[in-house]
PDB file of N, CA, C, O and CB in Angstrom:
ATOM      1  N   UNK A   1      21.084   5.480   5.425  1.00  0.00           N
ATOM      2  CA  UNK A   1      20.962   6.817   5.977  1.00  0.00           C
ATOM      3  C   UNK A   1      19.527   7.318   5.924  1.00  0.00           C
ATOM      4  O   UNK A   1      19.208   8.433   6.336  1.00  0.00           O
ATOM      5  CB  UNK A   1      21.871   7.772   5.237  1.00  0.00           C
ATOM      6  N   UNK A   2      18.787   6.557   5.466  1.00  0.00           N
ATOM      7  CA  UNK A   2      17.521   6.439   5.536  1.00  0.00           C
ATOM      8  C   UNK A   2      16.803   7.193   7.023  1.00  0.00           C
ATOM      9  O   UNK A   2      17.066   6.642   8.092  1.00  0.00           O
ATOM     10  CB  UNK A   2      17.322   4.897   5.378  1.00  0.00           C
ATOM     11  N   UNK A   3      15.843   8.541   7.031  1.00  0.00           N
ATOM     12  CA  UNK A   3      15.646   9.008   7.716  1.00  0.00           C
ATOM     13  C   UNK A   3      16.289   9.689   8.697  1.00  0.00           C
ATOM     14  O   UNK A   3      15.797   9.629   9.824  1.00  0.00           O
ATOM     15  CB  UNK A   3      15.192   8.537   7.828  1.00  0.00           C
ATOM     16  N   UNK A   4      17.301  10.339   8.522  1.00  0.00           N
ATOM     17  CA  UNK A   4      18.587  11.148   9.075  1.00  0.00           C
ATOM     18  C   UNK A   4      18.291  12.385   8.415  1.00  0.00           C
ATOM     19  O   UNK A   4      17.428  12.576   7.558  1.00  0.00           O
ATOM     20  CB  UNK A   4      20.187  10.539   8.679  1.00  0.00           C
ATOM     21  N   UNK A   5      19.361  13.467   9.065  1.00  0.00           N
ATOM     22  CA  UNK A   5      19.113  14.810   8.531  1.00  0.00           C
ATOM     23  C   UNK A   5      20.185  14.878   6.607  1.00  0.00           C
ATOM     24  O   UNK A   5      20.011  15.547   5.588  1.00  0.00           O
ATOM     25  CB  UNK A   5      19.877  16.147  10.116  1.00  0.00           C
ATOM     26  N   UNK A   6      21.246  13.758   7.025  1.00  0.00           N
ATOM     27  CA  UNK A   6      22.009  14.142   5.501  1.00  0.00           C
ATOM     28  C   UNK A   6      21.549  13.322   4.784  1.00  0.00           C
ATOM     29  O   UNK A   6      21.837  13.510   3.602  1.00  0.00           O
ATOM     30  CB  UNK A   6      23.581  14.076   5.285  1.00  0.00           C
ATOM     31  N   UNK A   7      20.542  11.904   5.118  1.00  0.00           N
ATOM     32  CA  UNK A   7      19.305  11.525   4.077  1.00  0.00           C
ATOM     33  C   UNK A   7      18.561  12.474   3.611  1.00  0.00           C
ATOM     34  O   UNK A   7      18.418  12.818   2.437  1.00  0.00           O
ATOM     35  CB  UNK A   7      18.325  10.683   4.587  1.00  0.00           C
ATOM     36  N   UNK A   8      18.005  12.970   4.723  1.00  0.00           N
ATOM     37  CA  UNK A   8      17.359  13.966   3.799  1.00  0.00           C
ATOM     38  C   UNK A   8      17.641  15.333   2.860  1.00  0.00           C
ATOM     39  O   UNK A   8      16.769  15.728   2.087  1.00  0.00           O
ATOM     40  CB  UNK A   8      16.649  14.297   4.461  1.00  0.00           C
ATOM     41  N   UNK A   9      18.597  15.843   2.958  1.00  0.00           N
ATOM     42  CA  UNK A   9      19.325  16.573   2.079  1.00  0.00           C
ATOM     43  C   UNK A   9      19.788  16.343   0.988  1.00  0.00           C
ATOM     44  O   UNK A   9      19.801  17.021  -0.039  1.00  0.00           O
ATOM     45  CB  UNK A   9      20.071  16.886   2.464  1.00  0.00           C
ATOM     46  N   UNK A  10      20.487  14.573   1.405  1.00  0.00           N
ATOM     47  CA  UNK A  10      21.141  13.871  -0.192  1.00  0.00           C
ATOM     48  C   UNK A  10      19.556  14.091  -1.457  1.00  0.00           C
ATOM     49  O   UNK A  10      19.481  14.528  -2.606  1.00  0.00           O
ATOM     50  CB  UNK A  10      21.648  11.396   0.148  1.00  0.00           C
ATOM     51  N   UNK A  11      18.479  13.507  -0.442  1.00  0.00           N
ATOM     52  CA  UNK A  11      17.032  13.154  -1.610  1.00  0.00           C
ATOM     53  C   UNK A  11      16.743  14.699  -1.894  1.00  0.00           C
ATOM     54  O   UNK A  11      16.046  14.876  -2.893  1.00  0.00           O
ATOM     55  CB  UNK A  11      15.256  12.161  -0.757  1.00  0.00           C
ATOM     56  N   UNK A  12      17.070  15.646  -1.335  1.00  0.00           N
ATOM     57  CA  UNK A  12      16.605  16.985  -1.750  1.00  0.00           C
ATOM     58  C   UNK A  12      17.124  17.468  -2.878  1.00  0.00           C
ATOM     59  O   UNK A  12      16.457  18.009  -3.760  1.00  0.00           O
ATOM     60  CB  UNK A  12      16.824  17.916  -0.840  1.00  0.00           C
ATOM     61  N   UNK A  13      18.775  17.232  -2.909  1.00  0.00           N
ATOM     62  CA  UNK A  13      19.515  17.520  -3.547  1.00  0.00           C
ATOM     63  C   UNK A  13      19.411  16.552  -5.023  1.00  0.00           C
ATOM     64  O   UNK A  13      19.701  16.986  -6.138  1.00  0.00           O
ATOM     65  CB  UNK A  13      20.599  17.531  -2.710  1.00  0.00           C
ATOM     66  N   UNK A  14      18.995  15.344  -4.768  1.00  0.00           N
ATOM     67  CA  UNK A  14      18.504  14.340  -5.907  1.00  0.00           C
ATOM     68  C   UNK A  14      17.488  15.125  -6.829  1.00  0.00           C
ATOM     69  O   UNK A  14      17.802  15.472  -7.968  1.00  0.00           O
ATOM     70  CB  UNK A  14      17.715  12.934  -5.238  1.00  0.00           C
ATOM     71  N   UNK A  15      16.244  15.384  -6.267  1.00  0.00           N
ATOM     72  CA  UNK A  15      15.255  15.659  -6.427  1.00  0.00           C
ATOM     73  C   UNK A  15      15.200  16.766  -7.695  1.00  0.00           C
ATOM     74  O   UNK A  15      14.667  16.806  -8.804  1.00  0.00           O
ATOM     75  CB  UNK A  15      14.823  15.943  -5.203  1.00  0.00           C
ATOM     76  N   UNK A  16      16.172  17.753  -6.780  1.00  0.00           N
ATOM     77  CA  UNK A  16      16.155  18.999  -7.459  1.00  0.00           C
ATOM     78  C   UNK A  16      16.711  18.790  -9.363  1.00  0.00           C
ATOM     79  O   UNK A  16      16.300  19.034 -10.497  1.00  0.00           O
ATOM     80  CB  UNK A  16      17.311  20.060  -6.414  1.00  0.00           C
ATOM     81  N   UNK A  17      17.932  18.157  -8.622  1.00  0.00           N
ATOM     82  CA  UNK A  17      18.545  17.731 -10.051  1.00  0.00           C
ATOM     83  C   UNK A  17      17.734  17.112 -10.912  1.00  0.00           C
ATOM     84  O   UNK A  17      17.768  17.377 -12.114  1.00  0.00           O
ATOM     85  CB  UNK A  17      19.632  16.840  -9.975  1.00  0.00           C
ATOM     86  N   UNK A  18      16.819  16.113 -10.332  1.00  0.00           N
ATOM     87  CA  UNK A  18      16.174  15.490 -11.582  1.00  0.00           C
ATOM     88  C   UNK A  18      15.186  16.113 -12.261  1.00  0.00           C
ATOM     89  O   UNK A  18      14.999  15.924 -13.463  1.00  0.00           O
ATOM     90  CB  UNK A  18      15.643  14.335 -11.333  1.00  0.00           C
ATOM     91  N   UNK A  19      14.489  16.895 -11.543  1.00  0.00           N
ATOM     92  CA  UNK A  19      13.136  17.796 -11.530  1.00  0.00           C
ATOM     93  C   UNK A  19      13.421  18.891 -11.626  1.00  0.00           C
ATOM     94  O   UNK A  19      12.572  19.558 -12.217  1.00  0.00           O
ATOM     95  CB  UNK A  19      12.271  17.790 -10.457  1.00  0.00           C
ATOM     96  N   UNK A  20      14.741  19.698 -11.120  1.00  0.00           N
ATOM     97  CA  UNK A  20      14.504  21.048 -11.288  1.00  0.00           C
ATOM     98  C   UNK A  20      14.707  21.697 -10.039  1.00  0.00           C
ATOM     99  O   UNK A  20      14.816  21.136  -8.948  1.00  0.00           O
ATOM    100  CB  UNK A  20      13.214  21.311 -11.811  1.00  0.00           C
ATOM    101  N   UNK A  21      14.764  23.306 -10.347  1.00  0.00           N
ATOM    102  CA  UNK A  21      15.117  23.613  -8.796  1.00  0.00           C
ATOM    103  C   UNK A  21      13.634  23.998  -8.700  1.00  0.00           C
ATOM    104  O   UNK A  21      13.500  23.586  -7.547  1.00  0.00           O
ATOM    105  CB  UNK A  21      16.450  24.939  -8.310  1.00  0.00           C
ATOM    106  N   UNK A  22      12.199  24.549  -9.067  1.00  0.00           N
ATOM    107  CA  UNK A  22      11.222  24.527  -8.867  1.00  0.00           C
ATOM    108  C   UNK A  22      10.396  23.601  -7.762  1.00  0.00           C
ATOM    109  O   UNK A  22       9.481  23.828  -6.970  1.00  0.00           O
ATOM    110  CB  UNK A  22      11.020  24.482  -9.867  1.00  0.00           C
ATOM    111  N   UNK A  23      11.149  22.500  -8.098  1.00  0.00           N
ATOM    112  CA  UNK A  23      10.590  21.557  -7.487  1.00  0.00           C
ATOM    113  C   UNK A  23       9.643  21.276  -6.446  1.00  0.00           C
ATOM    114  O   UNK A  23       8.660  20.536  -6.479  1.00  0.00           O
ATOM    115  CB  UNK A  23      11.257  21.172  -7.275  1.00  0.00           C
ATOM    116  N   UNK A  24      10.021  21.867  -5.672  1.00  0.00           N
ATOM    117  CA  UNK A  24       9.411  22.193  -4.359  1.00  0.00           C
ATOM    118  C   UNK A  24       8.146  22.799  -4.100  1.00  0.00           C
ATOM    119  O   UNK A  24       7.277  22.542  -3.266  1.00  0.00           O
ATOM    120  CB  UNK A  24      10.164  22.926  -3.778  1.00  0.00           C
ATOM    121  N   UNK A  25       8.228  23.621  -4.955  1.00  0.00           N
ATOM    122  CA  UNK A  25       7.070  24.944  -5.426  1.00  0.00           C
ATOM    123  C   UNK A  25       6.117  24.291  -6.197  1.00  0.00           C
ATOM    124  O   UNK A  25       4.986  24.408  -5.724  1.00  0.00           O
ATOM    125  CB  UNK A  25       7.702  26.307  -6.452  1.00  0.00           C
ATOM    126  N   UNK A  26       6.191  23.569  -7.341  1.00  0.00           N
ATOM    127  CA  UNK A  26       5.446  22.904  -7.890  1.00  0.00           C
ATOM    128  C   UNK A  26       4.648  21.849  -7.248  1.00  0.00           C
ATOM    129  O   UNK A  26       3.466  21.782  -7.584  1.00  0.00           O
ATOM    130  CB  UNK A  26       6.040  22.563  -8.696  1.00  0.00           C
ATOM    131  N   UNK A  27       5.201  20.822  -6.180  1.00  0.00           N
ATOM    132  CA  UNK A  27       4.471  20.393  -5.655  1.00  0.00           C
ATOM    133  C   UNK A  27       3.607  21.001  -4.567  1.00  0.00           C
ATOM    134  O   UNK A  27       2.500  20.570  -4.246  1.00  0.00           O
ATOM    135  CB  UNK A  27       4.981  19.622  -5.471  1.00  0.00           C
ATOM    136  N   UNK A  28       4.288  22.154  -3.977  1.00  0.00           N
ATOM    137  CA  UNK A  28       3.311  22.719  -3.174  1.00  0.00           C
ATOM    138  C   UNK A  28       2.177  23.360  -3.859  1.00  0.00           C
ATOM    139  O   UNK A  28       1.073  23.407  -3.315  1.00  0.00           O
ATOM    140  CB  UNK A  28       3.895  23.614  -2.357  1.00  0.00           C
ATOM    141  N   UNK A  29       2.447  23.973  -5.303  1.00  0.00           N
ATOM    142  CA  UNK A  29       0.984  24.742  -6.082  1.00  0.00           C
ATOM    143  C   UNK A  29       0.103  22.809  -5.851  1.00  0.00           C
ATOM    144  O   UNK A  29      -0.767  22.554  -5.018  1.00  0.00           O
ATOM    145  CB  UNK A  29       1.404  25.627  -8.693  1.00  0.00           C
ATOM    146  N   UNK A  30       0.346  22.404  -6.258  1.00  0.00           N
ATOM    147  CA  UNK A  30      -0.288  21.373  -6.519  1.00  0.00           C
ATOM    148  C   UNK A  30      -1.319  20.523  -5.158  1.00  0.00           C
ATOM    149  O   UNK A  30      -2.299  19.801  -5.340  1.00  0.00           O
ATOM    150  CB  UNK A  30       0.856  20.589  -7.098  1.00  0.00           C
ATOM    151  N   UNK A  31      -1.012  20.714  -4.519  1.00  0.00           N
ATOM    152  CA  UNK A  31      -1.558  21.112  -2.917  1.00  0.00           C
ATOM    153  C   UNK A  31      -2.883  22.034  -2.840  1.00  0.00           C
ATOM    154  O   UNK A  31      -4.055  21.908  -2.485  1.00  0.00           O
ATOM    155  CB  UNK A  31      -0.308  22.051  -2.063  1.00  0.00           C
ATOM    156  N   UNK A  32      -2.027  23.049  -3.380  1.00  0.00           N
ATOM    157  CA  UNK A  32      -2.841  24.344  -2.462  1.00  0.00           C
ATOM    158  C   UNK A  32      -4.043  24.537  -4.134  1.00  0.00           C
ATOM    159  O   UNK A  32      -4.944  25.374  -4.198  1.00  0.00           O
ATOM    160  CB  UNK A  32      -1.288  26.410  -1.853  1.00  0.00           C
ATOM    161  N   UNK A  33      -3.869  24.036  -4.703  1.00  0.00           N
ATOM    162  CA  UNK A  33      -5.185  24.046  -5.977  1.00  0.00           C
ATOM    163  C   UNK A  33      -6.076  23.342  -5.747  1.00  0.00           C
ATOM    164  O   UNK A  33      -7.249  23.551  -6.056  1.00  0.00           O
ATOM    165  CB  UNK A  33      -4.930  23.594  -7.370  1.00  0.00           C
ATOM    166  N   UNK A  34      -5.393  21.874  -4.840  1.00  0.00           N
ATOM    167  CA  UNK A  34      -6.737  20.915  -4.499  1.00  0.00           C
ATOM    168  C   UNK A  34      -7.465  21.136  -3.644  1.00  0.00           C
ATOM    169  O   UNK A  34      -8.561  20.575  -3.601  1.00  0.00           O
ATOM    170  CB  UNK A  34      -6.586  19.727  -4.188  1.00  0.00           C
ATOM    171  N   UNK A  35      -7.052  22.048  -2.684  1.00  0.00           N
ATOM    172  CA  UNK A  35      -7.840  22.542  -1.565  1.00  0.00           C
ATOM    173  C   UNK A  35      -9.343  23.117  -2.247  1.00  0.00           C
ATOM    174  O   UNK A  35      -9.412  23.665  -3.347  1.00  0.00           O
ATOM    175  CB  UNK A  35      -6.904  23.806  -0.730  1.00  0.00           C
ATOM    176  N   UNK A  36     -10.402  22.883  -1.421  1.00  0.00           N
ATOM    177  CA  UNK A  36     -11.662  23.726  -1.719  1.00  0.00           C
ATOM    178  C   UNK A  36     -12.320  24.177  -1.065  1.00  0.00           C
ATOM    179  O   UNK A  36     -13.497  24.342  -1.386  1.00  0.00           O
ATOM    180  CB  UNK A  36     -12.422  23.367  -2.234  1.00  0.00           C
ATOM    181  N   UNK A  37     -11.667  24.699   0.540  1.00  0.00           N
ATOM    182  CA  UNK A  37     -12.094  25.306   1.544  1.00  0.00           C
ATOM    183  C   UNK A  37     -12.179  26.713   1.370  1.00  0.00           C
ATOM    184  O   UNK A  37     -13.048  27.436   1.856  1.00  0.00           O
ATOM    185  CB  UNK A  37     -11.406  24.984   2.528  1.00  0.00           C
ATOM    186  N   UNK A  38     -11.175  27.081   0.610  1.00  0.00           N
ATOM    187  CA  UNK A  38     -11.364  28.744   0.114  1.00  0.00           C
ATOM    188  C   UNK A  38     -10.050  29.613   1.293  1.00  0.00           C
ATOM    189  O   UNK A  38      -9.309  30.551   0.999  1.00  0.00           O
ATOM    190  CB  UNK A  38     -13.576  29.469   0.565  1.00  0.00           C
ATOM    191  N   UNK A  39     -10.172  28.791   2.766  1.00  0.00           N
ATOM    192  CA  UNK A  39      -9.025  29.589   3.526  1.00  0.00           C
ATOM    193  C   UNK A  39      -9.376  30.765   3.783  1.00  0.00           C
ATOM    194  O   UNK A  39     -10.181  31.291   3.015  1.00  0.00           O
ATOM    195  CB  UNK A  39      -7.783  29.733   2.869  1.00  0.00           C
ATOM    196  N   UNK A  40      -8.877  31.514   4.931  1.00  0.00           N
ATOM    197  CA  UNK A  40      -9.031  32.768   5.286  1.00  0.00           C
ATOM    198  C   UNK A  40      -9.394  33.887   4.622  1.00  0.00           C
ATOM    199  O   UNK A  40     -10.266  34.732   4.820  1.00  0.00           O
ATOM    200  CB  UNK A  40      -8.205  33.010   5.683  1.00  0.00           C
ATOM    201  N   UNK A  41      -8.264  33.679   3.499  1.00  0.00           N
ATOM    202  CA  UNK A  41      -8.475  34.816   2.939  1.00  0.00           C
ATOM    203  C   UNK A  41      -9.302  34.916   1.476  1.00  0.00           C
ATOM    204  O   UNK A  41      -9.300  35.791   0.609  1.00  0.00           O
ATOM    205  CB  UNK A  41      -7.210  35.318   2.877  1.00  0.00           C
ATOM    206  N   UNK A  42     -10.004  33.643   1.587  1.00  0.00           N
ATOM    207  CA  UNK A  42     -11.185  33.968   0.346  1.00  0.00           C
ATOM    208  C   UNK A  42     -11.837  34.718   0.548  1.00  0.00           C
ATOM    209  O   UNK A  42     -12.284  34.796   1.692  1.00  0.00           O
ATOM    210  CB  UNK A  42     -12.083  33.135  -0.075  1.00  0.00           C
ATOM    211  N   UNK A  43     -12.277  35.758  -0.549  1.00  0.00           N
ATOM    212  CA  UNK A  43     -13.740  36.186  -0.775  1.00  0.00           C
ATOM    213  C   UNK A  43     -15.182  35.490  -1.281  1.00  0.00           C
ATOM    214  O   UNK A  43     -16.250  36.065  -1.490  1.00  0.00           O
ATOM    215  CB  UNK A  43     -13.572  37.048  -1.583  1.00  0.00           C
ATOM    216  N   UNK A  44     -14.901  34.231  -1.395  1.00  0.00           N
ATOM    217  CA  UNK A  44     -16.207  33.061  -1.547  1.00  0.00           C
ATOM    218  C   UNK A  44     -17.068  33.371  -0.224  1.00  0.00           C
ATOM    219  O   UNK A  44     -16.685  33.536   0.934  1.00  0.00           O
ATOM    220  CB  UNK A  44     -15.609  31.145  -1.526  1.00  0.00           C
ATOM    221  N   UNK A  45     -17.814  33.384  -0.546  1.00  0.00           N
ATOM    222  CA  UNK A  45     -19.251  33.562   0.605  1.00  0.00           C
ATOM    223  C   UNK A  45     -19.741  31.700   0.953  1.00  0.00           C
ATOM    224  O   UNK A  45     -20.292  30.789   0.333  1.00  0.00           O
ATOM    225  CB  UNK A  45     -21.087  34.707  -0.538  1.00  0.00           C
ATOM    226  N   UNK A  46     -19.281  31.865   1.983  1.00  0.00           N
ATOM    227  CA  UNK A  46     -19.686  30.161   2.595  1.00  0.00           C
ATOM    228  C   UNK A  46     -21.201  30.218   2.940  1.00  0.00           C
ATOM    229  O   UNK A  46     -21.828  31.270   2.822  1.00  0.00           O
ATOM    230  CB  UNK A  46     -18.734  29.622   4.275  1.00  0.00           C
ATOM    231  N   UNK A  47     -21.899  28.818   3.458  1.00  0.00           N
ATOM    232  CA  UNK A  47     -22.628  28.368   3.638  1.00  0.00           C
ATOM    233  C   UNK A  47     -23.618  29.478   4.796  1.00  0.00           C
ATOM    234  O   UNK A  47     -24.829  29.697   4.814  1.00  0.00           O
ATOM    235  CB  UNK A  47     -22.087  27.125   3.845  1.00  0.00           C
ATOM    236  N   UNK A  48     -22.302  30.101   5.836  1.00  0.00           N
ATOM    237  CA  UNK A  48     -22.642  30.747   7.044  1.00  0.00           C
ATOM    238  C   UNK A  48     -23.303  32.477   6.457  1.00  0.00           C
ATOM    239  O   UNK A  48     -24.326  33.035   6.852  1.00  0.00           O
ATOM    240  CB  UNK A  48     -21.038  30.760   8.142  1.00  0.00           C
ATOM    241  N   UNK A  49     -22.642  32.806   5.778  1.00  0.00           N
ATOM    242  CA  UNK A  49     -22.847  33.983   4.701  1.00  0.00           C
ATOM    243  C   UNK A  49     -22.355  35.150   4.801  1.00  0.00           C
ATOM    244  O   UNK A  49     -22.815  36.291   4.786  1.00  0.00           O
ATOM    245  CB  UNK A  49     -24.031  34.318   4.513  1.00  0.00           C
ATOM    246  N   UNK A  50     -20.412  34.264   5.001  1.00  0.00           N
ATOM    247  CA  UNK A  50     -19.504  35.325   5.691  1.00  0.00           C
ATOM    248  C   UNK A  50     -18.268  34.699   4.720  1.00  0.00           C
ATOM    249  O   UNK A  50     -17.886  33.563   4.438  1.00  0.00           O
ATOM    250  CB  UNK A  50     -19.309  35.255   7.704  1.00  0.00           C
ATOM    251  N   UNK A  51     -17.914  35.879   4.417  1.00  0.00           N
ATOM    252  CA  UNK A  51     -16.215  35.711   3.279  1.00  0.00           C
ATOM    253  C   UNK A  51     -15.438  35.040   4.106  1.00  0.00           C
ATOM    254  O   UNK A  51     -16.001  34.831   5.181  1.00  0.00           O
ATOM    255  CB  UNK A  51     -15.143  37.311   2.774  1.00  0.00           C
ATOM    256  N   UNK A  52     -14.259  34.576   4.022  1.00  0.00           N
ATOM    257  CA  UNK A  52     -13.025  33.991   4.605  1.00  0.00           C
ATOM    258  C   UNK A  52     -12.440  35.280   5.360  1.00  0.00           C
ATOM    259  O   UNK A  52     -11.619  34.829   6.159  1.00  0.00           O
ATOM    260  CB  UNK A  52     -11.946  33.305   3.402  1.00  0.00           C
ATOM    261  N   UNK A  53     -12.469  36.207   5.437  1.00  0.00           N
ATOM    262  CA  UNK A  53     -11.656  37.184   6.084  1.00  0.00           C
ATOM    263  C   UNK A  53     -12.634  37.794   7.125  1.00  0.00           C
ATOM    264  O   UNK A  53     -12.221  38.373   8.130  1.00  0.00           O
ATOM    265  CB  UNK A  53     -11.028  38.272   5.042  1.00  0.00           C
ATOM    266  N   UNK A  54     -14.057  37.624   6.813  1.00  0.00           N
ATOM    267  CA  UNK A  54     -15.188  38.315   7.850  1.00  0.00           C
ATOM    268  C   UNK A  54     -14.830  37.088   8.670  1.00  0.00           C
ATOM    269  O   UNK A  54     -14.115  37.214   9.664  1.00  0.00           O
ATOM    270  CB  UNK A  54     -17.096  38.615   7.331  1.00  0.00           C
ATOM    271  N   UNK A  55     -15.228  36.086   8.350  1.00  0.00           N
ATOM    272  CA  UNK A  55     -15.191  34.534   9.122  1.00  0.00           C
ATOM    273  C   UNK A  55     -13.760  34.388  10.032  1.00  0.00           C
ATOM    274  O   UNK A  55     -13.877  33.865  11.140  1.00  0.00           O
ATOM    275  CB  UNK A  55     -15.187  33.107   7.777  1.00  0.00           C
ATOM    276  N   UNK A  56     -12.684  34.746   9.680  1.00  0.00           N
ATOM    277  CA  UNK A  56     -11.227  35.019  10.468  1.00  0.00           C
ATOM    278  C   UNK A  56     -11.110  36.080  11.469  1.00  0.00           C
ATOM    279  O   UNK A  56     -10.388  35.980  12.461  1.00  0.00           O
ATOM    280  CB  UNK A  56     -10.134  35.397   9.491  1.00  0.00           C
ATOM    281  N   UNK A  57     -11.977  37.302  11.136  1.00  0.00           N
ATOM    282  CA  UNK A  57     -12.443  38.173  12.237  1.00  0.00           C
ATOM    283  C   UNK A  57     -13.051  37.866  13.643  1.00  0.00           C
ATOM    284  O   UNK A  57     -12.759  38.193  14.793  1.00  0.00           O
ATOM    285  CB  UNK A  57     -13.289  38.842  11.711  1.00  0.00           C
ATOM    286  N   UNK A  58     -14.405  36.792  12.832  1.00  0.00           N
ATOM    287  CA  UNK A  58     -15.365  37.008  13.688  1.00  0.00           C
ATOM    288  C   UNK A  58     -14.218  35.509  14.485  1.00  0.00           C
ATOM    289  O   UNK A  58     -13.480  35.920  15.381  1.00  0.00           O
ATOM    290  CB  UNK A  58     -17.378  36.924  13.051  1.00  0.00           C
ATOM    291  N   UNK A  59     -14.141  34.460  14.273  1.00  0.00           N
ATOM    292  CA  UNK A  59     -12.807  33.575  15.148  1.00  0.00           C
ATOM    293  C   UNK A  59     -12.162  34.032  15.813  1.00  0.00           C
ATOM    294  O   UNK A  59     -12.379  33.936  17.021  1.00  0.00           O
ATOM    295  CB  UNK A  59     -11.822  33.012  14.598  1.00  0.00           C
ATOM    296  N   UNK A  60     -10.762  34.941  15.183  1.00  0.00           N
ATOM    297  CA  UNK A  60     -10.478  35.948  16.602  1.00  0.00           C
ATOM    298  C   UNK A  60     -10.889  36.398  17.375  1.00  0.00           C
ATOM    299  O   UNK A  60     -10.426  36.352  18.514  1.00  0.00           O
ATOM    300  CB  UNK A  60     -10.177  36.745  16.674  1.00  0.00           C
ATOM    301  N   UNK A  61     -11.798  36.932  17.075  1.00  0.00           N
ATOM    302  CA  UNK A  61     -12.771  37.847  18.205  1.00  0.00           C
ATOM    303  C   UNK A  61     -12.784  36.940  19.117  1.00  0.00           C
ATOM    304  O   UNK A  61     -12.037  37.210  20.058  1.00  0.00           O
ATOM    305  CB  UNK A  61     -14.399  38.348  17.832  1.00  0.00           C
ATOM    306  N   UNK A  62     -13.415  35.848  19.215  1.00  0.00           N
ATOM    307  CA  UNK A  62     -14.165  34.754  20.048  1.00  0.00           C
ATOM    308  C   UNK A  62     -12.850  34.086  20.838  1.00  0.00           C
ATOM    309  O   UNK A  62     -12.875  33.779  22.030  1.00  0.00           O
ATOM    310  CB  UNK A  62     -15.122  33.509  18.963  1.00  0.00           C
ATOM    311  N   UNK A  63     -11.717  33.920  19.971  1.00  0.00           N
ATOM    312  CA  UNK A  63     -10.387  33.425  20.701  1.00  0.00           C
ATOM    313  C   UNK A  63      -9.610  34.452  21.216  1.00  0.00           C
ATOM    314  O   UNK A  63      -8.515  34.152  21.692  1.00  0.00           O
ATOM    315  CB  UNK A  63      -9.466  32.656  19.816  1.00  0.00           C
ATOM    316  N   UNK A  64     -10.139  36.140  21.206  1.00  0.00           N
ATOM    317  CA  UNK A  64      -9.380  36.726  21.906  1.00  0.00           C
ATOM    318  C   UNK A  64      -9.959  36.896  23.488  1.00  0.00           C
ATOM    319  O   UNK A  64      -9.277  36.939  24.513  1.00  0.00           O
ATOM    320  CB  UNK A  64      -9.108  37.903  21.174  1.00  0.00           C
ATOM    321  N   UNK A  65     -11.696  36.993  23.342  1.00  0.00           N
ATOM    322  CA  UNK A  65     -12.384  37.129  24.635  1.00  0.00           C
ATOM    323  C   UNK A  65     -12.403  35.632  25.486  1.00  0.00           C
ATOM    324  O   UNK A  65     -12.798  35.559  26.650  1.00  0.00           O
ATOM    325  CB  UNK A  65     -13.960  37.688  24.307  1.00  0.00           C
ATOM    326  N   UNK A  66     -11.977  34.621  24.809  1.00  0.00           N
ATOM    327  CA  UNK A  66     -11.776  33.755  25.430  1.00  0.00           C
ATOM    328  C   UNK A  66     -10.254  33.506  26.112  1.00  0.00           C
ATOM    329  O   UNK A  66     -10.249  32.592  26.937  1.00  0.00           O
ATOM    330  CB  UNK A  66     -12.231  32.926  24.674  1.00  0.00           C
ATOM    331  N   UNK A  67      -9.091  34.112  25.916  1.00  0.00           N
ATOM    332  CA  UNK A  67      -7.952  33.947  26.311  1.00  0.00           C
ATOM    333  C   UNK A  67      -7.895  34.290  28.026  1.00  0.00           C
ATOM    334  O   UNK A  67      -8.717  34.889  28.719  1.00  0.00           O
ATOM    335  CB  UNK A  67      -7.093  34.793  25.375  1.00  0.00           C
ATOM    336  N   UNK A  68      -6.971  33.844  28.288  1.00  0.00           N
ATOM    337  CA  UNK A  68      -6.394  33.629  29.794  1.00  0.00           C
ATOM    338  C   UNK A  68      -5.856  34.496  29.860  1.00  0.00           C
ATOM    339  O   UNK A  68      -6.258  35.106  30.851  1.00  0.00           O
ATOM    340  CB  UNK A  68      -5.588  32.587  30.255  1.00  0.00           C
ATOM    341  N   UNK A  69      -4.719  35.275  29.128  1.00  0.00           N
ATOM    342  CA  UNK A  69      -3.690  36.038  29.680  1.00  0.00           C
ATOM    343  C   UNK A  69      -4.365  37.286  30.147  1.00  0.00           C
ATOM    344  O   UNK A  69      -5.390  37.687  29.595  1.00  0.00           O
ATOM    345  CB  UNK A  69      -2.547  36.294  28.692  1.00  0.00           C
ATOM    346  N   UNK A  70      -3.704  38.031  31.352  1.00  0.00           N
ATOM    347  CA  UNK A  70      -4.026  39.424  31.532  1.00  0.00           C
ATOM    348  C   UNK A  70      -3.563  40.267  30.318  1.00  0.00           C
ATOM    349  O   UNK A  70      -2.693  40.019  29.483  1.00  0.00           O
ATOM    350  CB  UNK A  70      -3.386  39.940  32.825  1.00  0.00           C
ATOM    351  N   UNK A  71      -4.415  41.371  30.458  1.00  0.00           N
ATOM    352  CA  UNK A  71      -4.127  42.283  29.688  1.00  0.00           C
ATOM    353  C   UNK A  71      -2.642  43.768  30.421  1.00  0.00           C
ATOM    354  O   UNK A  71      -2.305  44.710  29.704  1.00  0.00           O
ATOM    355  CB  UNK A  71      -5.823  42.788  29.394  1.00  0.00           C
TER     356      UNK A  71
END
């Protein structure tokens, strides 16, 4: 059943039991700690000498005056 939708539920349901119901969560912190981009919503001042949220501004901006759709 390997790669099916009730494979994958049976290993979810494995998982949890062996590990916990956390489970899931834990591996995702574990993810998102290794990251060192900082993401949108850092306040780290990058290289450019703009926070993650000035830097997400100034992107939109540029992908909104660039869009196709009428207004």
């Amino acid at each position: 059943m390997s790669g099916t939708k009730s494979g994958g539920q049976k290993t979810r349901d494995t998982n949890i039991k062996r590990h916990g119901a956390d489970y899931y969560a834990k591996i995702g912190a574990v993810g998102g700690k290794k990251g060192t981009t900082g993401g949108f919503a850092s306040n780290k001042v990058g290289a450019d000498g703009l926070t993650g949220k000035e830097r997400a501004r100034v992107t939109g901006r540029k992908g909104g005056q660039l869009s196709k759709r009428t207004k």
